[in-house]
C-alpha positions in Angstrom: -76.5 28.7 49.5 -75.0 26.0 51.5 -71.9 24.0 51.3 -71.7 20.5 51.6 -72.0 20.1 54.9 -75.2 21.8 55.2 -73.2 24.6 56.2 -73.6 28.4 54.8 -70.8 29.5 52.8 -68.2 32.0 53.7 -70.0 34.1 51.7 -73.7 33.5 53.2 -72.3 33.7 56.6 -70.9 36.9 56.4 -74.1 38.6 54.9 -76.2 37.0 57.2 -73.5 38.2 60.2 -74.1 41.7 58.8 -78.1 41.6 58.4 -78.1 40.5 62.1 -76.1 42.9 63.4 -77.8 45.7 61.0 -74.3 46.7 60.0 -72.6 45.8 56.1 -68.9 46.9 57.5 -68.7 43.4 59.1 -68.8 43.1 55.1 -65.9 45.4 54.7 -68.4 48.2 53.5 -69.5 51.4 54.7 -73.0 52.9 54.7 -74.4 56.0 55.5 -78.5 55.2 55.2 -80.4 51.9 55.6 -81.1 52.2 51.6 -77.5 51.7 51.1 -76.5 49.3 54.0 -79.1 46.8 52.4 -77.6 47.6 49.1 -73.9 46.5 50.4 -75.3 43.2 52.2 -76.9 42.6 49.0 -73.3 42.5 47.2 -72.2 46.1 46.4 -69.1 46.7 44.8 -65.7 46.7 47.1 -62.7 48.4 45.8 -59.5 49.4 47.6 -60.7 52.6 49.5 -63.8 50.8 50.7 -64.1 50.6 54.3 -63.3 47.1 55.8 -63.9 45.1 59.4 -61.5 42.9 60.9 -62.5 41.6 64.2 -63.7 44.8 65.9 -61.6 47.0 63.9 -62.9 49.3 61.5 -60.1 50.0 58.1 -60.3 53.0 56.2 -59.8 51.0 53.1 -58.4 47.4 52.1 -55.2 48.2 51.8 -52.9 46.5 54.8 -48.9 46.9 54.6 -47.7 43.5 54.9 -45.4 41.9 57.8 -42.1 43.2 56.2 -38.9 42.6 58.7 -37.6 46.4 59.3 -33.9 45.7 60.8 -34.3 49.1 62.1 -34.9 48.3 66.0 -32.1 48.3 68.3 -31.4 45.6 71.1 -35.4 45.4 71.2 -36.5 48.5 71.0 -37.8 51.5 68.3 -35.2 53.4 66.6 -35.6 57.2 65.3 -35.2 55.0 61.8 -38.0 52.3 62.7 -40.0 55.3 63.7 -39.8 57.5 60.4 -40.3 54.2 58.6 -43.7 53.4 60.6 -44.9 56.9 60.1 -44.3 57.2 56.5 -46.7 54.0 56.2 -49.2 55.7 58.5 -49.4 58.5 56.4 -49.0 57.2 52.7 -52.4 55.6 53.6 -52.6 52.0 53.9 -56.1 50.9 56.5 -53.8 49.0 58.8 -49.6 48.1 59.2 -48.7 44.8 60.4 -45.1 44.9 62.0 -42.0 43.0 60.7 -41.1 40.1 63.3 -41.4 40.5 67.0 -39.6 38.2 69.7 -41.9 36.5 71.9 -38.5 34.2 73.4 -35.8 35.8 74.3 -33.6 32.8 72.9 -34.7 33.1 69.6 -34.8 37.4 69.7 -32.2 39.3 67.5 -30.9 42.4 68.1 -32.6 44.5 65.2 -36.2 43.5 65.7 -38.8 44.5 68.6 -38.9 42.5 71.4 -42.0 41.4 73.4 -40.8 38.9 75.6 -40.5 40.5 79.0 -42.5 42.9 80.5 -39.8 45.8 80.0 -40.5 46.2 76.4 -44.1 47.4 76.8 -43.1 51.3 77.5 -41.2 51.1 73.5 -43.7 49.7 72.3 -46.4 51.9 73.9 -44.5 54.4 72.3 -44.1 52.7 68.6 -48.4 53.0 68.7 -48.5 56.4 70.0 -46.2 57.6 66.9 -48.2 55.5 64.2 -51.3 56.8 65.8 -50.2 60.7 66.3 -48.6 60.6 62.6 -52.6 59.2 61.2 -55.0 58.3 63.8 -57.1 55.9 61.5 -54.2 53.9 60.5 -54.5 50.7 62.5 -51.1 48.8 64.2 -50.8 45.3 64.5 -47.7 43.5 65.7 -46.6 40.0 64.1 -45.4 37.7 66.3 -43.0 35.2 65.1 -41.0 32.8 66.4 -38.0 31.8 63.9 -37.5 28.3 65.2 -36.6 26.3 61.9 -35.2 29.1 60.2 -33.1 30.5 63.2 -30.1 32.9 62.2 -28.2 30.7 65.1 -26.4 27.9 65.1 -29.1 25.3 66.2 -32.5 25.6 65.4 -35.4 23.9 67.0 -38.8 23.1 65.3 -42.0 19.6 65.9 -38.9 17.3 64.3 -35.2 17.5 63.4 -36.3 17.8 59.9 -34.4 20.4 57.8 -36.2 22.6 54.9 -34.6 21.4 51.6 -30.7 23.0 51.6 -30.7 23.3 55.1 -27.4 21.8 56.6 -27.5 23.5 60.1 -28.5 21.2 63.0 -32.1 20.4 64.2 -33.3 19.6 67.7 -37.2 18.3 67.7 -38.8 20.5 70.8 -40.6 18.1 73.6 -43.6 18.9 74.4 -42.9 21.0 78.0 -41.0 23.0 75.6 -43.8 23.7 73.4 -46.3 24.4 76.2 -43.6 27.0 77.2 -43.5 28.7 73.5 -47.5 29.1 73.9 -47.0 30.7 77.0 -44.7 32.6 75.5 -47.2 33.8 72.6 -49.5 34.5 74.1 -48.2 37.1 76.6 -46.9 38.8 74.1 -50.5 39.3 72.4 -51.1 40.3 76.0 -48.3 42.6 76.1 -49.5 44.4 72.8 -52.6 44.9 74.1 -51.3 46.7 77.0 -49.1 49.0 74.5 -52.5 50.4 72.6 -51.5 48.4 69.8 -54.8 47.4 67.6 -54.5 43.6 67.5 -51.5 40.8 66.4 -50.7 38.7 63.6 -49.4 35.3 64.5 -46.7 34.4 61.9 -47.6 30.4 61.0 -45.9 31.2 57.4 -42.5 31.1 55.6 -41.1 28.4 57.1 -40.9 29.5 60.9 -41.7 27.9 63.4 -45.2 27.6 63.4 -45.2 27.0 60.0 -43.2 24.2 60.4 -45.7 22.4 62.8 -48.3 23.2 60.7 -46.5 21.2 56.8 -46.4 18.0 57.0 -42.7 18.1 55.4 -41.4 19.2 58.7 -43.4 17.5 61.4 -43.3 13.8 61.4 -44.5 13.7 65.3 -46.3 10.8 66.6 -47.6 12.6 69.6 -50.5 14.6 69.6 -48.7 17.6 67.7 -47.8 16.0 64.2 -49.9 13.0 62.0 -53.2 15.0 61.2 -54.1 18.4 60.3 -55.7 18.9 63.5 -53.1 18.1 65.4 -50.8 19.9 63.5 -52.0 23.1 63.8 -52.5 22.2 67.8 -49.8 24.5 68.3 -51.6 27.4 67.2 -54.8 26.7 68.8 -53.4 26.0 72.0 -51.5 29.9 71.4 -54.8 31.3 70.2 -56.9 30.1 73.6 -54.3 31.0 75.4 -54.2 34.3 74.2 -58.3 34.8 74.7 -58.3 34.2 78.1 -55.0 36.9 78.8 -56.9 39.5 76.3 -60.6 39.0 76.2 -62.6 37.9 72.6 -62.2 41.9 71.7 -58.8 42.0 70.6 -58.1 40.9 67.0 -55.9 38.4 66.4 -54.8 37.4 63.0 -52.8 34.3 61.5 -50.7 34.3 58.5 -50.8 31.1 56.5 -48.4 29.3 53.8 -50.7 27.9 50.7 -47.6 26.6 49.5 -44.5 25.4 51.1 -42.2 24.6 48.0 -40.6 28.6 47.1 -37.5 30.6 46.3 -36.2 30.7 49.7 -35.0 27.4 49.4 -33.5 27.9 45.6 -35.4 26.1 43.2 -38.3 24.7 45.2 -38.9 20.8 46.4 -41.6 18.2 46.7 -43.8 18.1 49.6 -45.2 20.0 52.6 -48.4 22.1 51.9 -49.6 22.0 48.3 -53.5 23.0 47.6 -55.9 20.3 49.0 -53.5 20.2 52.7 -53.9 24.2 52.3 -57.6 24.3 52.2 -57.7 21.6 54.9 -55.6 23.6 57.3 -56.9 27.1 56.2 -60.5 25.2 57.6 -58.7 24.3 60.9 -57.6 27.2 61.6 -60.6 29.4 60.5 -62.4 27.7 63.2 -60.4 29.1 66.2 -61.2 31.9 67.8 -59.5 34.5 65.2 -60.3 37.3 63.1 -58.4 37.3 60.2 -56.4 34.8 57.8 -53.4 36.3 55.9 -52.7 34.3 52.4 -48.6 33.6 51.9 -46.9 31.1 50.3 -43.1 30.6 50.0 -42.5 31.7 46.6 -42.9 35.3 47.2 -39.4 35.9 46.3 -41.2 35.6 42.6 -40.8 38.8 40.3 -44.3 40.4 39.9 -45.3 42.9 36.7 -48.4 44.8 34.9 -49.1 41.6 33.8 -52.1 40.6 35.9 -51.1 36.5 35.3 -47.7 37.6 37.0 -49.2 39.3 39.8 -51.0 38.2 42.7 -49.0 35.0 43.8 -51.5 33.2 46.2 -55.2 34.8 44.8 -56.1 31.1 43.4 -55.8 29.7 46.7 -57.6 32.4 48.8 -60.4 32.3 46.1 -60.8 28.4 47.1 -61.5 29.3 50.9 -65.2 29.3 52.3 -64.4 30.4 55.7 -66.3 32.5 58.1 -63.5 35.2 58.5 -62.0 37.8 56.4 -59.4 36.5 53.8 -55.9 38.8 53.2 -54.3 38.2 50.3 -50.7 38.6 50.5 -47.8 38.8 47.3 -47.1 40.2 44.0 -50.2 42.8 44.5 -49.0 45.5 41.7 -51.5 47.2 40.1 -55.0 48.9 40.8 -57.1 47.2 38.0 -56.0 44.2 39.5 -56.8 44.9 42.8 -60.2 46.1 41.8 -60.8 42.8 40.4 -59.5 41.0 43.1 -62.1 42.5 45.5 -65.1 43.0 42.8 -64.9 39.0 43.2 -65.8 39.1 46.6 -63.0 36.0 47.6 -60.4 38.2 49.1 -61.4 40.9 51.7 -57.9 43.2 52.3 -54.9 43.2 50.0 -51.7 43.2 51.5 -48.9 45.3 49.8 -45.1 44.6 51.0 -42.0 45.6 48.6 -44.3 48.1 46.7 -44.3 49.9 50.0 -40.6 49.3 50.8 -39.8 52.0 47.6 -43.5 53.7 48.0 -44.7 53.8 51.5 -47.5 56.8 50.1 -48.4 54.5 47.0 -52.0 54.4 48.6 -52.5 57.7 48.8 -51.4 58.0 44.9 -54.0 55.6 44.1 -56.4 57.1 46.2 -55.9 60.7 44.8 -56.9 58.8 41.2 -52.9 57.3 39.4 -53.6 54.0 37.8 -49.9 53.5 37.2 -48.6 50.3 38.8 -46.2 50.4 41.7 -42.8 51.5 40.9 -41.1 48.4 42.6 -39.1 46.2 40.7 -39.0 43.3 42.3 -35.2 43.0 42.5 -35.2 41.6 45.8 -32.4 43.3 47.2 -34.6 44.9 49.7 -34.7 41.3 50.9 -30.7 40.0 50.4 -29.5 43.5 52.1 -32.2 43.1 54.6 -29.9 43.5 58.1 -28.9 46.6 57.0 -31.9 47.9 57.7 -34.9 48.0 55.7 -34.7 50.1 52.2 -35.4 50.3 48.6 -32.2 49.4 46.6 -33.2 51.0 43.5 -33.7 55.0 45.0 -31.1 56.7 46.0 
């Protein structure tokens, strides 16, 4: 089957990547016999505690705790607190944790997130992997690296143009573009300095309304030059980061980047006109998809929504992964609640790894229930206050 282009699908390129390589987990499925590995390629059911691939890493199942900012680091560095929190995920069984927000400036670093701007900070966070890896040794680690930029808890805030999100009254400074060659610097020696850590591979935050985010929607980049006007150069930023990155860490390491599908969302009250919608979405996902990355995480800026058993209410972002045909596994991130609805997320075959964030805030072992046979949904309400209490350091509201 081929697209438009003359191209093979997302699909057809994946099964044809497997065939070649003579192994279905680049599918996200394990085998045990040649019978079966031809039955995966062929299209073999995936379900949560199916064995996944992303980049050269092989996931216990498709279960991956989302980016979720912890608040429980100190002046840069692991906490006894940020510790017990990252075990408990390593042991409630998730395939892979992705980190809250790391630093990769020091101007834009906050005191209760990890830092990986400076060479200094590798030791903590050598230390941050060995813990995850001693508590469960198949639970992968992967840092998100995030630069706030034009959502910046300080005073001014930087991002491609002085353009505000909707109800944003704090000043903007456009960056130049010696500024922005510094920030991929930046980047990407901090994918460099996870790498040197242990850690399994980094997630490169271009969602929510930071900074890379903001070069990427055309609500908030109006540049002339070549990092604003058209997709491509939009998402210049990130490609610039991404080669950058290669040549410090080789083509082994995975890197993965989390998208908006939407930019209109809670976090700015009651939503506004503009920025990424579907068709700019799909456009960009494309972009991106072409660099040299392993992964594409699904977000959106409503994912302050309130998600239930209903499956209608559930799974914020799944029309807009299901629209992708790329050539690298899809993540689908927000309102993920139930297991029936998981299960027929992945039976569909248009979403490769679910990611699971406020579920796990009040649950961190909610995998291992599922995976020991409960089909009850996750106990999380959605209250948010996880969220709106958030520097106090990362907790469920609703348990004691």
């Amino acid at each position: 089957m081929k697209d438009e282009m003359g191209f093979p699908t997302r699909r057809e390129f994946l099964k044809a990547a497997a065939a070649a390589s003579g192994a279905a987990l680049i599918l996200g499925i394990g085998c045990t016999s040649e019978d079966e590995q031809d039955s995966d390629v062929e299209g073999g059911d995936i379900q949560p505690f199916s064995p996944g691939t992303i980049g050269t890493l092989q996931l216990k199942n498709r279960l991956v705790r989302s980016a979720t900012g912890e608040c429980l680091a100190l002046n840069g560095e692991f906490t006894d607190k940020y510790l017990e929190t990252m075990t408990a995920l390593a042991t409630g069984g998730v395939g892979m944790i992705i980190s809250g927000m790391t630093a990769p400036v020091q101007t834009d670093a906050v005191p209760l997130q990890l830092y990986a701007y400076d060479d200094q900070y590798i030791n903590s966070l050598k230390k941050v992997k060995e813990a995850v890896s001693g508590a469960a040794s198949d639970c992968k680690l992967v840092a998100q690296i995030s630069h706030s930029g034009n959502l910046y808890v300080g005073e001014t805030r930087t991002g491609p143009s002085n353009i505000s999100w909707p109800g944003d009254v704090k000043p903007m400074r456009a960056l130049s573009v010696e500024e922005i060659g510094a920030i991929v610097e930046d980047f990407a020696q901090a994918v460099r300095r996870f790498k040197e850590a242990g850690w399994d591979g980094v997630e490169l935050h271009a969602a929510h309304g930071y900074l890379l985010s903001s070069f990427l929607s055309n609500y908030t980049n109006d540049r002339t030059d070549l990092y604003g006007g058209s997709v491509q150069n939009r998402v210049r930023i990130l490609r610039e980061i991404v080669e950058r990155a290669r040549v410090l860490v080789g083509s082994d390491f995975p890197i993965l980047v989390k998208v908006n599908s939407t930019d209109s969302g809670d976090y700015v009250g009651e939503g506004f006109v503009g920025g990424i919608g579907q068709e700019v979405f799909l456009e960009t996902a494309a972009e991106i998809a072409q660099m040299d990355i392993d992964a594409l995480d699904v977000s959106g800026n409503s994912w302050m929504e309130t998600a239930s058993s209903d499956p209608e209410s559930q799974s914020f972002f799944l029309k807009a992964a299901e629209a992708l045909e790329i050539d690298v596994p899809v993540i689908l991130t927000g309102g993920n609640r139930t297991v029936p609805r998981i299960e027929e997320i992945l039976t569909n075959k248009k979403v490769d790894f679910i990611g699971l964030a406020r579920p796990l805030i009040r649950e961190p072992d909610l995998p291992n229930k599922w995976s020991a046979g409960e089909t009850t949904g996750a106990k999380c309400i959605s209250c948010n206050q996880c969220f709106y209490n958030i520097f106090a350091g990362l907790r469920c509201h609703q348990e004691p």
